[in-house]
DSSP file (Angstrom, degrees, kcal/mol; ACC not computed):
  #  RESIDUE AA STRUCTURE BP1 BP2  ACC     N-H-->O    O-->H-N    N-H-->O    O-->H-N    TCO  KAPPA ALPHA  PHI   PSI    X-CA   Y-CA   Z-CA
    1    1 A X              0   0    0      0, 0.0     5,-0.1     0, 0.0     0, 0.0   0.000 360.0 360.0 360.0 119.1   17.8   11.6  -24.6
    2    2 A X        -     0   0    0      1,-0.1     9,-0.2     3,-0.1     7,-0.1   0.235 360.0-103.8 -48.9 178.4   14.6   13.2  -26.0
    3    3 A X  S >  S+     0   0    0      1,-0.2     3,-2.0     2,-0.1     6,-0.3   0.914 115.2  64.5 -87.4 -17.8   11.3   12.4  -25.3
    4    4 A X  T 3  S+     0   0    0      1,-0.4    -1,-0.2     5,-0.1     4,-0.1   0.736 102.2  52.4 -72.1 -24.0   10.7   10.8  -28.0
    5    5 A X  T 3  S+     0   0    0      2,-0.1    -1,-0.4     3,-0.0     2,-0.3  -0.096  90.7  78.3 -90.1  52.1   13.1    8.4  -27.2
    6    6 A X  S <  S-     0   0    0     -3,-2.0     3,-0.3     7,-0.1     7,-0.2  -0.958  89.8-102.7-148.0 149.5   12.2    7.5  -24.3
    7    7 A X  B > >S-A   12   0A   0      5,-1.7     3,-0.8    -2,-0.3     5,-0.7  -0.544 102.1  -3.4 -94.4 124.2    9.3    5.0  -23.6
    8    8 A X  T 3 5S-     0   0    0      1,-0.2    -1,-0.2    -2,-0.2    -4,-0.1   0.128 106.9 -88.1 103.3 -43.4    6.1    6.7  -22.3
    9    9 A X  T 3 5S+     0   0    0     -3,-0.3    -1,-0.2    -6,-0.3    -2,-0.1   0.802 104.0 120.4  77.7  36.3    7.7   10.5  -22.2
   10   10 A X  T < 5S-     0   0    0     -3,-0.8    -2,-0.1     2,-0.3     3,-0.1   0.526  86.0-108.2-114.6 -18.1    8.6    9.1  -18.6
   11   11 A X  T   5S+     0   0    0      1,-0.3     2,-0.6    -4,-0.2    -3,-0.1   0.364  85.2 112.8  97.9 -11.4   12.7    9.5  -18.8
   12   12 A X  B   <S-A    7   0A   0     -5,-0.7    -5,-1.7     1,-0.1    -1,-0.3  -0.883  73.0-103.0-120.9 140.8   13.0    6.0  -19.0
   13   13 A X        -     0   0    0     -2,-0.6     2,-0.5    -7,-0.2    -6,-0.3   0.411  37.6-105.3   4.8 146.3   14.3    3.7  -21.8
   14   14 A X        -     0   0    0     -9,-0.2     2,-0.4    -8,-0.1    -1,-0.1  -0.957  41.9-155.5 -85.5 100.5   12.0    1.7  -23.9
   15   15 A X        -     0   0    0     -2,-0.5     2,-0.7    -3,-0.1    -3,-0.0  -0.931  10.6-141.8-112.7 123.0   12.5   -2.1  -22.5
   16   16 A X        -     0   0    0     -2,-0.4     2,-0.2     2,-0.0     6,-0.1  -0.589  28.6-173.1 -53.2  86.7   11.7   -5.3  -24.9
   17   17 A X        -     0   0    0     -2,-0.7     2,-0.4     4,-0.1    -1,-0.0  -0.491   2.7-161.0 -93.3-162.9   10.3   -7.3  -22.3
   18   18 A X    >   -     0   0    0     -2,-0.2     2,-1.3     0, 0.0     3,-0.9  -0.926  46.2  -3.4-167.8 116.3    9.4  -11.0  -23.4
   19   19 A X  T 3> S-     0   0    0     -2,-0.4     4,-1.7     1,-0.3    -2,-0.0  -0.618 123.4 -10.1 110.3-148.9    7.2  -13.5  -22.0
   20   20 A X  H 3> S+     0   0    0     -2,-1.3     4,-2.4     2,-0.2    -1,-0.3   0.925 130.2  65.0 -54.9 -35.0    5.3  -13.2  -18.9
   21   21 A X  H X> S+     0   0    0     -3,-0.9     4,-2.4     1,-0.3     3,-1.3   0.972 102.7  46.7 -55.8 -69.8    7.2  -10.3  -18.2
   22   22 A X  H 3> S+     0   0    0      1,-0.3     4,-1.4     2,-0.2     5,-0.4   0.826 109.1  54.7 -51.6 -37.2    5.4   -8.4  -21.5
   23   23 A X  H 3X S+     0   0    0     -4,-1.7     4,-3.0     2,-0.2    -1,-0.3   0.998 110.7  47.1 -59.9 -48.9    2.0   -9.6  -20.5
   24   24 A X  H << S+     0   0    0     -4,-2.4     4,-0.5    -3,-1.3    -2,-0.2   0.945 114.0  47.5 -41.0 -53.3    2.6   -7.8  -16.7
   25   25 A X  H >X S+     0   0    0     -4,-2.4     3,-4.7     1,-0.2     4,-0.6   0.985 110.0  52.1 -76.3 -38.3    3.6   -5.2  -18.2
   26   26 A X  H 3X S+     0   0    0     -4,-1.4     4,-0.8     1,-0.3    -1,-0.2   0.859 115.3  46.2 -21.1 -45.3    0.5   -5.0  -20.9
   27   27 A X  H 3< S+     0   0    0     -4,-3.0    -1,-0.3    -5,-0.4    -2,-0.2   0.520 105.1  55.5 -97.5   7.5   -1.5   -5.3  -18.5
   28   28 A X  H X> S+     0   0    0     -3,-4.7     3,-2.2    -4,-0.5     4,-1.3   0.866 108.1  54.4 -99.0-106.5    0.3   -2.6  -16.3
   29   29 A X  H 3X S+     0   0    0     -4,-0.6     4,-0.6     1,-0.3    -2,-0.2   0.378 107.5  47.5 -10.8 -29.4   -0.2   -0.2  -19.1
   30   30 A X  H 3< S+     0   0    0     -2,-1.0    -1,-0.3    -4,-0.8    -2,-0.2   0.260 109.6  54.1-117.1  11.7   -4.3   -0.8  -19.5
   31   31 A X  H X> S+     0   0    0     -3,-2.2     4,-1.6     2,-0.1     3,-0.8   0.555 109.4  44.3 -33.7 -58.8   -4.7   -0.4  -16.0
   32   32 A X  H 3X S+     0   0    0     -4,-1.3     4,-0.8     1,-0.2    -2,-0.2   0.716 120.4  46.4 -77.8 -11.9   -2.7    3.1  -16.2
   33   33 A X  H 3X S+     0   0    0     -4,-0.6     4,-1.1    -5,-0.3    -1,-0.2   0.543 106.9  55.4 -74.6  -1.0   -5.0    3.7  -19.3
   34   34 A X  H <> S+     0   0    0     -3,-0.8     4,-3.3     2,-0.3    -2,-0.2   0.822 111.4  43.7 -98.4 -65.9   -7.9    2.6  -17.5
   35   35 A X  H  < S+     0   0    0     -4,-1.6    -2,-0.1     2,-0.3    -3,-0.1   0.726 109.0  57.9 -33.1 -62.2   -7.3    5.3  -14.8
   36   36 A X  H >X S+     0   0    0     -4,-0.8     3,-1.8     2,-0.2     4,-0.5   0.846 100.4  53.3 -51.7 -59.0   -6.6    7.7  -17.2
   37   37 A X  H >< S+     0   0    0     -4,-1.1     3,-2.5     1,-0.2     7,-0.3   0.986  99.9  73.3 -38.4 -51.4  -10.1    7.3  -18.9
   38   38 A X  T 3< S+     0   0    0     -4,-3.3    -1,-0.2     1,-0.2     6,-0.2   0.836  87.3  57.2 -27.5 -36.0  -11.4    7.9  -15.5
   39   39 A X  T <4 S+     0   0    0     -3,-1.8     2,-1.5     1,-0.1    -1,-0.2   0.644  84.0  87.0-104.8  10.8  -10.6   11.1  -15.6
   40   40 A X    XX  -     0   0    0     -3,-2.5     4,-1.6    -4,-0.5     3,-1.2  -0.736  66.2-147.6-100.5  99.1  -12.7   12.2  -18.8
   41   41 A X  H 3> S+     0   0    0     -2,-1.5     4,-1.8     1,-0.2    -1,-0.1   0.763  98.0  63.2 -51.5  -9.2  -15.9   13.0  -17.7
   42   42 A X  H 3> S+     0   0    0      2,-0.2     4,-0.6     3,-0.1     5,-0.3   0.971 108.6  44.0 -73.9 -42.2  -17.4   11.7  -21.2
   43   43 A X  H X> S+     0   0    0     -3,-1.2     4,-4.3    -6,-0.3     3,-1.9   0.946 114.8  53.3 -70.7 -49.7  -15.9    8.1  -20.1
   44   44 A X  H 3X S+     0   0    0     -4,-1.6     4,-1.6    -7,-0.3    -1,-0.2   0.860 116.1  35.9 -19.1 -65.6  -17.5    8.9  -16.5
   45   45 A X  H 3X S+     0   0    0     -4,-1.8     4,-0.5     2,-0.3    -1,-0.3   0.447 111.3  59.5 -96.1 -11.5  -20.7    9.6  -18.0
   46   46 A X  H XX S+     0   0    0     -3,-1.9     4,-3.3    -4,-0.6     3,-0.8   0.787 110.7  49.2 -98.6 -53.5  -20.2    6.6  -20.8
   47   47 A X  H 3X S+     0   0    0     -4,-4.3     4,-1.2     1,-0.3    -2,-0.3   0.881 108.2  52.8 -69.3 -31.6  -19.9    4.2  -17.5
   48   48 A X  H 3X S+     0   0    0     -4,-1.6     4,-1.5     1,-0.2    -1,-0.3   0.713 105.0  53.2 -28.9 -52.1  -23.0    5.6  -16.1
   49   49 A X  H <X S+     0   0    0     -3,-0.8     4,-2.0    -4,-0.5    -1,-0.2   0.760 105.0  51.6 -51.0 -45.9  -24.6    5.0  -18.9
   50   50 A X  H  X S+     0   0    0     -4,-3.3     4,-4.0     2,-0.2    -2,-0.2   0.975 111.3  54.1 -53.9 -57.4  -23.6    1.0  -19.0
   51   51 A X  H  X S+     0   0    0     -4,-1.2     4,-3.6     1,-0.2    -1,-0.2   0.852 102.6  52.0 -85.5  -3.4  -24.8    1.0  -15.8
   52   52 A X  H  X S+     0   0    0     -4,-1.5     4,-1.4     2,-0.2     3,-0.3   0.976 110.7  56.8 -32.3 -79.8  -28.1    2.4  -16.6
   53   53 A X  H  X S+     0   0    0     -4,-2.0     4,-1.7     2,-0.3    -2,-0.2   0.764  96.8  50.5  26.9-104.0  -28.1    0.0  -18.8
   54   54 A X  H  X S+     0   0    0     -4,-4.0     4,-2.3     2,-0.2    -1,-0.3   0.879 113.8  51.3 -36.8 -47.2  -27.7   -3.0  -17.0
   55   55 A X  H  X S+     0   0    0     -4,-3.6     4,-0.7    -3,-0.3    -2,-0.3   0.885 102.8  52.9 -22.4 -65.9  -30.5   -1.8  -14.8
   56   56 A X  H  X S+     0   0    0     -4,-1.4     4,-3.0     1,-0.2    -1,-0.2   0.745 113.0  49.4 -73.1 -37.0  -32.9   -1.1  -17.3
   57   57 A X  H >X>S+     0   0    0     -4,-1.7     5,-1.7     2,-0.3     3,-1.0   0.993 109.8  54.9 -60.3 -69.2  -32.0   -5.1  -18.5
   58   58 A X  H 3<5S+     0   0    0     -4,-2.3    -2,-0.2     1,-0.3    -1,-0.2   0.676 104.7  55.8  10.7 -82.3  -32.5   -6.1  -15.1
   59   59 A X  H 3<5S+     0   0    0     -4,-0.7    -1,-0.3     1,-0.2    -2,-0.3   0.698 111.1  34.6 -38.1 -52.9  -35.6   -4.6  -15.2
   60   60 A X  H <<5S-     0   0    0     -4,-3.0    -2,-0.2    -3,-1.0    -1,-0.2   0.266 110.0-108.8-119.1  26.7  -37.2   -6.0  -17.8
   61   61 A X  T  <5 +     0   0    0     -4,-0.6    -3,-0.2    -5,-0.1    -4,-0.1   0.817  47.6 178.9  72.2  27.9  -35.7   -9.5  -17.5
   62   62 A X      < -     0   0    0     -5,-1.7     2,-0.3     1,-0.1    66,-0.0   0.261  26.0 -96.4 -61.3-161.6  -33.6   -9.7  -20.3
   63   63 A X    >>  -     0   0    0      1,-0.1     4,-3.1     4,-0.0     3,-1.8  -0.853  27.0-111.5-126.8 154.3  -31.3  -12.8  -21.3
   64   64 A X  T 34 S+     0   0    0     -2,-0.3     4,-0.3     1,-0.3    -1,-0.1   0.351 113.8  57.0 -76.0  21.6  -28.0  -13.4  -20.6
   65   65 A X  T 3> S+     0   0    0      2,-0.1     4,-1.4     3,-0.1    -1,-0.3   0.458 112.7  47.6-112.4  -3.0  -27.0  -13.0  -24.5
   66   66 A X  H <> S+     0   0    0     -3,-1.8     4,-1.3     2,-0.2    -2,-0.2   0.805 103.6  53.8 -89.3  -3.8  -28.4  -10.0  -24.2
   67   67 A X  H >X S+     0   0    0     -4,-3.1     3,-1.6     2,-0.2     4,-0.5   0.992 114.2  46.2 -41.7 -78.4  -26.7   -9.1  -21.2
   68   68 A X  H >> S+     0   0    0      1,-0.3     3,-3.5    -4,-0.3     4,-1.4   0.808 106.9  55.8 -59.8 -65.7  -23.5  -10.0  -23.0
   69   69 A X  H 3X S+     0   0    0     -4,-1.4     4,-1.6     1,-0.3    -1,-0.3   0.683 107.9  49.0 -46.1 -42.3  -24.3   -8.1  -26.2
   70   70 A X  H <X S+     0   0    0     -3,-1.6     4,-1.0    -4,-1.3    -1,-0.3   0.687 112.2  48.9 -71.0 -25.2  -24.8   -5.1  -24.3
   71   71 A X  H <X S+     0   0    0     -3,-3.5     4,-1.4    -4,-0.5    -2,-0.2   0.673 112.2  53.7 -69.1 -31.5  -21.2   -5.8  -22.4
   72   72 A X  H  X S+     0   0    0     -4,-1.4     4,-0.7    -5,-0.3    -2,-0.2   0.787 106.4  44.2 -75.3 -33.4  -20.1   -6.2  -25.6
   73   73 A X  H >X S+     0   0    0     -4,-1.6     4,-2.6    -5,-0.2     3,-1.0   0.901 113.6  55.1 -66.6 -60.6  -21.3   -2.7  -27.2
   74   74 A X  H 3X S+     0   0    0     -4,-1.0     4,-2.7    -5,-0.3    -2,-0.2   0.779 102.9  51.6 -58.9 -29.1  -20.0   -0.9  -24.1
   75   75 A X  H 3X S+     0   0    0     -4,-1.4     4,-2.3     2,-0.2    -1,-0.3   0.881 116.1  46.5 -43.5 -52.5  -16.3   -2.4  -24.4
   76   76 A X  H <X S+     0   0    0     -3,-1.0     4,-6.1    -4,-0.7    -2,-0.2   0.968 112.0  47.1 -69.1 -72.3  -16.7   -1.0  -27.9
   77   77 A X  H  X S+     0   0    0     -4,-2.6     4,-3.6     2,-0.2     5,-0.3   0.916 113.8  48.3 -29.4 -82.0  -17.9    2.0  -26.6
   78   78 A X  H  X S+     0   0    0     -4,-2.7     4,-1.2    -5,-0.2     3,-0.4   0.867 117.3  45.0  -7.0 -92.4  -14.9    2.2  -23.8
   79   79 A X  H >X S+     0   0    0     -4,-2.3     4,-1.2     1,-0.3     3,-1.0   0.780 108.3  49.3 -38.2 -57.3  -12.7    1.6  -26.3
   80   80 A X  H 3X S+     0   0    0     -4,-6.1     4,-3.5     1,-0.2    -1,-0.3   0.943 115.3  50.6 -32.2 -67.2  -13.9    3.9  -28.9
   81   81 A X  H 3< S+     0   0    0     -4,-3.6    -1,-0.2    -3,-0.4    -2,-0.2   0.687 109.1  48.7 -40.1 -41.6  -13.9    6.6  -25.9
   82   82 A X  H XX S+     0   0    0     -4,-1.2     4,-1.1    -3,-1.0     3,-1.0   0.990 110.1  56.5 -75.4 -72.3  -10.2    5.7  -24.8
   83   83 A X  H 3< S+     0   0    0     -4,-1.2     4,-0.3     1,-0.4    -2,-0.2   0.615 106.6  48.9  23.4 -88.9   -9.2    6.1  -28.8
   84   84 A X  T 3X S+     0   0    0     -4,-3.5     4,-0.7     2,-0.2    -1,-0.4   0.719 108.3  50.8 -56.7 -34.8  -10.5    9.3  -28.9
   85   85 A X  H <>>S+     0   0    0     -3,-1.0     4,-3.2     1,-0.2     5,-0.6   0.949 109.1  51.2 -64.2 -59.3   -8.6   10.6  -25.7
   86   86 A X  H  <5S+     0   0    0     -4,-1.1    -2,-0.2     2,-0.2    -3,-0.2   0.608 110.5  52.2 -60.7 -13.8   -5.3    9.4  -26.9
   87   87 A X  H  >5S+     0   0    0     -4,-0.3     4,-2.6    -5,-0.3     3,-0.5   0.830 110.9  43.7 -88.5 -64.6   -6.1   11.3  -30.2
   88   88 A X  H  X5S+     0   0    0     -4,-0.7     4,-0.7     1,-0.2     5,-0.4   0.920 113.3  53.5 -39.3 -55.5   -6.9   14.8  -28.6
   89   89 A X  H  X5S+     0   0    0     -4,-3.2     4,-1.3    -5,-0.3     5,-0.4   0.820 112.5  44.5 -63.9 -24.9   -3.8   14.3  -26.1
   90   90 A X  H  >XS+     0   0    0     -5,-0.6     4,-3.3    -3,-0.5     5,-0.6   0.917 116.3  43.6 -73.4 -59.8   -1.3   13.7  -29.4
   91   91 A X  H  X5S+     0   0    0     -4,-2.6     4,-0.6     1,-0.3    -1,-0.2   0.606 117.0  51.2 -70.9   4.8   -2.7   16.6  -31.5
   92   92 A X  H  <5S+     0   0    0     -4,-0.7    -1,-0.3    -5,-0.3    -3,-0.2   0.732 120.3  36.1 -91.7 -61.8   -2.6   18.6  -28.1
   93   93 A X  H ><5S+     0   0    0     -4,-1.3     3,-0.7    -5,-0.4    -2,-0.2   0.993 122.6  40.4 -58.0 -56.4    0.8   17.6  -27.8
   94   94 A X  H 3<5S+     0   0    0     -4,-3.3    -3,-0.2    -5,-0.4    -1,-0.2   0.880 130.0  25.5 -46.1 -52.0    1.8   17.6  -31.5
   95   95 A X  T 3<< +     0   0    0     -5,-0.6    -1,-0.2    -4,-0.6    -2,-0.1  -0.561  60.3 170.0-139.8  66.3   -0.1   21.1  -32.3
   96   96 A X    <   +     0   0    0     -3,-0.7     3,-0.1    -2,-0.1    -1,-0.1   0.939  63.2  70.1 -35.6 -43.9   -0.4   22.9  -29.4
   97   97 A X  S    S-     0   0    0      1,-0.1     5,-0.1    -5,-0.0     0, 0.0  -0.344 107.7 -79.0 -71.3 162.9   -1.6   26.0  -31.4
   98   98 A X        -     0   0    0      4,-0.1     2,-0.2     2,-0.0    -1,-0.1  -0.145  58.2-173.9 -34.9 129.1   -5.3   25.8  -33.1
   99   99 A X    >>  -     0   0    0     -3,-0.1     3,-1.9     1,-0.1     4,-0.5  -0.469  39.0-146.2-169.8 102.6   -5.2   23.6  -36.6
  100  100 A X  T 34 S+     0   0    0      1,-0.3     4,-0.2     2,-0.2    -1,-0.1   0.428 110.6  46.0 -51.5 -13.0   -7.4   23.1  -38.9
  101  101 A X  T >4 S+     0   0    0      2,-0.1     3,-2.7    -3,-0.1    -1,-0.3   0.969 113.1  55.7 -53.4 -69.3   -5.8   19.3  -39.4
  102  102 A X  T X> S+     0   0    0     -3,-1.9     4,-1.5     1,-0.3     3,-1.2   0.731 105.9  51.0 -32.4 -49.2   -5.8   19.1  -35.3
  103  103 A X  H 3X S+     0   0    0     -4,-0.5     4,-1.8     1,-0.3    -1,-0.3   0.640 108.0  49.1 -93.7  -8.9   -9.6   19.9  -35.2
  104  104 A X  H <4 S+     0   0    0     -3,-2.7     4,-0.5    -5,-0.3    -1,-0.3   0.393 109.6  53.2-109.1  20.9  -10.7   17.2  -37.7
  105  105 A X  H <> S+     0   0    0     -3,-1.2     4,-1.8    -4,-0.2     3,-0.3   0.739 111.7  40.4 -94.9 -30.2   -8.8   14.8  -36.0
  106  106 A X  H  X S+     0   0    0     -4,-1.5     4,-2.1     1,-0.2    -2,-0.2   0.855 118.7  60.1 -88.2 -39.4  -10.5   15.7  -32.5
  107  107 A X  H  X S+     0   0    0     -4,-1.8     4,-0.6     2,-0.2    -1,-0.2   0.765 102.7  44.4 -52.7 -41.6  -13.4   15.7  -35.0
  108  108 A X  H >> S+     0   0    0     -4,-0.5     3,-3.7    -3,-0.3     4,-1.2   0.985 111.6  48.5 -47.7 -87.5  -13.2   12.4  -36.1
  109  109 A X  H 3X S+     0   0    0     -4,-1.8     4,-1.1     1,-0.3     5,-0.3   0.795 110.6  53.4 -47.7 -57.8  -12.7   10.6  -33.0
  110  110 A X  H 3X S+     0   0    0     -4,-2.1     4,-0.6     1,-0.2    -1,-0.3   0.779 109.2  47.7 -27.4 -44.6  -15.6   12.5  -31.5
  111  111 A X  H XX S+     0   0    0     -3,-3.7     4,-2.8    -4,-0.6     3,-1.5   0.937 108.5  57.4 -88.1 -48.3  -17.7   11.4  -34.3
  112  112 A X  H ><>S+     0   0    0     -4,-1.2     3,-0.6     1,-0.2     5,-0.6   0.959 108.4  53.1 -32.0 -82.1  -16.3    7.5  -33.8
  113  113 A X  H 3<5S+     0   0    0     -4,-1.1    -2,-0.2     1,-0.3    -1,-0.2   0.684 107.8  44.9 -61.2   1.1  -17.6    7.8  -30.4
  114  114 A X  H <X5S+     0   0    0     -3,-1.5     4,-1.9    -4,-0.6     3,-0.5   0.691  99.6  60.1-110.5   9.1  -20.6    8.7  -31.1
  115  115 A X  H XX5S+     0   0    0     -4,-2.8     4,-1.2    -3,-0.6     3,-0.9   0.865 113.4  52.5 -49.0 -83.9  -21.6    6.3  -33.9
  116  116 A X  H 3>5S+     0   0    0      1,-0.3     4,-0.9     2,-0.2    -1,-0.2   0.482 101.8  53.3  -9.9 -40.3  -20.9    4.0  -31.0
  117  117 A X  H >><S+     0   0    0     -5,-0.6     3,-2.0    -3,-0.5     4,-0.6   0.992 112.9  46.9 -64.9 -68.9  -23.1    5.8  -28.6
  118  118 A X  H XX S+     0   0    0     -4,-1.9     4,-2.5    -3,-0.9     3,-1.5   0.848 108.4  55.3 -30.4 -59.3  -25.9    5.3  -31.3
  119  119 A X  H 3< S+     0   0    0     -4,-1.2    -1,-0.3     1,-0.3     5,-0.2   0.826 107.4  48.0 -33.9 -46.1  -25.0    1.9  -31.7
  120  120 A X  H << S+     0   0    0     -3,-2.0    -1,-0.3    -4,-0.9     4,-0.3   0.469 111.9  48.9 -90.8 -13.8  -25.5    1.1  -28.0
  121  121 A X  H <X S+     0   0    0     -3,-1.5     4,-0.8    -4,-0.6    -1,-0.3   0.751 110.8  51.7-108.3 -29.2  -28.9    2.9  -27.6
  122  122 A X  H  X S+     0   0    0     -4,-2.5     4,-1.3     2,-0.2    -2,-0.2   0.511 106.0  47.9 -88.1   9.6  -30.1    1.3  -30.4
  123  123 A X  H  > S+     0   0    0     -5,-0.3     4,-2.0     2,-0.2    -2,-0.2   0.579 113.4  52.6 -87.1 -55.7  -29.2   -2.0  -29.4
  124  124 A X  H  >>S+     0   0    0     -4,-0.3     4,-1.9    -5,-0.2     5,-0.6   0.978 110.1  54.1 -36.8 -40.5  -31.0   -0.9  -25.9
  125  125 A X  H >X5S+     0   0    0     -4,-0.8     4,-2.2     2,-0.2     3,-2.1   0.940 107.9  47.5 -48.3 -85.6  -33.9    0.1  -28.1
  126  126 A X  H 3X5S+     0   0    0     -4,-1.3     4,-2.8     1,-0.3    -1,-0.2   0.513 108.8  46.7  -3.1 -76.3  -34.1   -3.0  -29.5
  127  127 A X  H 3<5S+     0   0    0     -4,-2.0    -1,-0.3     2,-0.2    -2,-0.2   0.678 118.3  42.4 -62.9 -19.9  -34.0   -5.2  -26.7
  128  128 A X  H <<5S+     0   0    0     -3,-2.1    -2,-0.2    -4,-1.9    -3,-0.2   0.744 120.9  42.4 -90.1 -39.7  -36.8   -3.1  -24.4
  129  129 A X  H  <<       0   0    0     -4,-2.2    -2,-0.2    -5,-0.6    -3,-0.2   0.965 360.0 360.0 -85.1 -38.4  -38.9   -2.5  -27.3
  130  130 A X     <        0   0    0     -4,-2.8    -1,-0.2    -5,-0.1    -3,-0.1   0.426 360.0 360.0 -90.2 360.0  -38.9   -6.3  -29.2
């Protein structure tokens, strides 16, 4: 069996679970992506940021929808972040060697996460300055 058929690139079978089962495992899976973000110092430095963030909110007494809007950018943000890992690790995989496709896909995602970044600092703006 290749890897490519095999769920993961792990050796094991792809199993249709159903039910509870398929939630467990969902949620098994974003745990071990969760984990994996950890270890990209941009995601490091992204959560750092959040909790900056929250401080600075803290601080200046904000409200708790802007609390949430700011949880809500930084999920985005997350997400965006994870996105963009999972694209560099395919074209890594995919094309080891240098390729000018390869590098405007790593280009792209970069550039997602930071529109996102932007987003989130000018929502920060926003709320400290208005």
């Amino acid at each position: 069996m290749t890897e490519r058929e095999t769920s993961h690139g792990m050796g094991q079978p792809q199993e249709n679970k159903q039910g509870i089962a398929h939630l467990f495992a969902a949620g098994g899976y974003s745990v071990a992506g969760l984990r994996r973000a950890l270890g990209e110092s941009a995601f490091r430095h992204e959560v750092l940021f959040f909790l900056a963030a929250l401080a600075l909110f803290a601080w200046i007494g904000a409200t708790l929808a802007e609390f949430l809007g700011l949880a809500v950018i930084f999920l985005l943000v997350f997400g965006m972040e994870a996105m963009n890992t999972a694209i560099e690790e395919l074209v890594d995989r995919v094309s080891p060697e240098v390729s000018r496709t390869g590098k405007h896909a790593k280009d792209l995602g970069s550039f997602a996460v930071f529109c996102m970044l932007v987003a989130a600092g000018l929502y920060i703006a926003y709320v400290v300055l208005i």
